[in-house]
N, C-alpha and C positions, 0 to 999 in steps of 0.2 A: 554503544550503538554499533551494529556490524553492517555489515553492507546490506544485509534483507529490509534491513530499519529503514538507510536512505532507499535506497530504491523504492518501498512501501511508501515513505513523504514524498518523494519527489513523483510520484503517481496520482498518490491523490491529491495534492498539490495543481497538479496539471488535470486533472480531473473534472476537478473543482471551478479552475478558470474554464473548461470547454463547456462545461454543463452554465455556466452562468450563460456566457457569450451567446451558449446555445438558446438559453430562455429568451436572451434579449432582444436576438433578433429574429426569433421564433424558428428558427433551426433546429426542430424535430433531431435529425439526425444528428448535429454535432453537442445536442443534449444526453442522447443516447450513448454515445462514445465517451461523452464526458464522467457518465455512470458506470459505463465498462471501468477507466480508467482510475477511475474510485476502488471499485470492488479488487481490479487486480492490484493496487495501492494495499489492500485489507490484507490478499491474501502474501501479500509480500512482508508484510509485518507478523502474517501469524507464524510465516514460515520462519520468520527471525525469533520469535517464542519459544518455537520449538529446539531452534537451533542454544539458543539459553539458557532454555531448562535442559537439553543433553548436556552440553557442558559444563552445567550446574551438579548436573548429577555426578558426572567424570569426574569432577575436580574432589565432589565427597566424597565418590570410593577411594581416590589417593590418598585419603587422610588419615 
């Protein structure tokens, strides 16, 4: 797991809780942010796929 990985949990992580809190006290807004902080959680992970499959690849043409 690289750092794209945690950064990506630890987003949607915190995402997750503002989007609840958001629902539950009916906070429109800290629902919405809670979603933002989802999606950029998502793309925080995709970038760490990517970063896994290059180096996946790197490592095969050394062999």
């Amino acid at each position: 797991m690289d750092r794209e990985h945690v950064k990506g949990a630890a987003d949607k992580a915190k995402g997750a809780i503002k989007e609840g809190a958001g629902k539950l006290t009916g906070d429109k807004d800290l629902e919405a942010e809670g979603k933002m902080d989802k999606a950029k959680g998502s793309a925080h992970n995709a970038a760490g796929d990517v970063k896994d499959a290059a180096r996946d690849t790197a490592d095969a043409l050394k062999k």
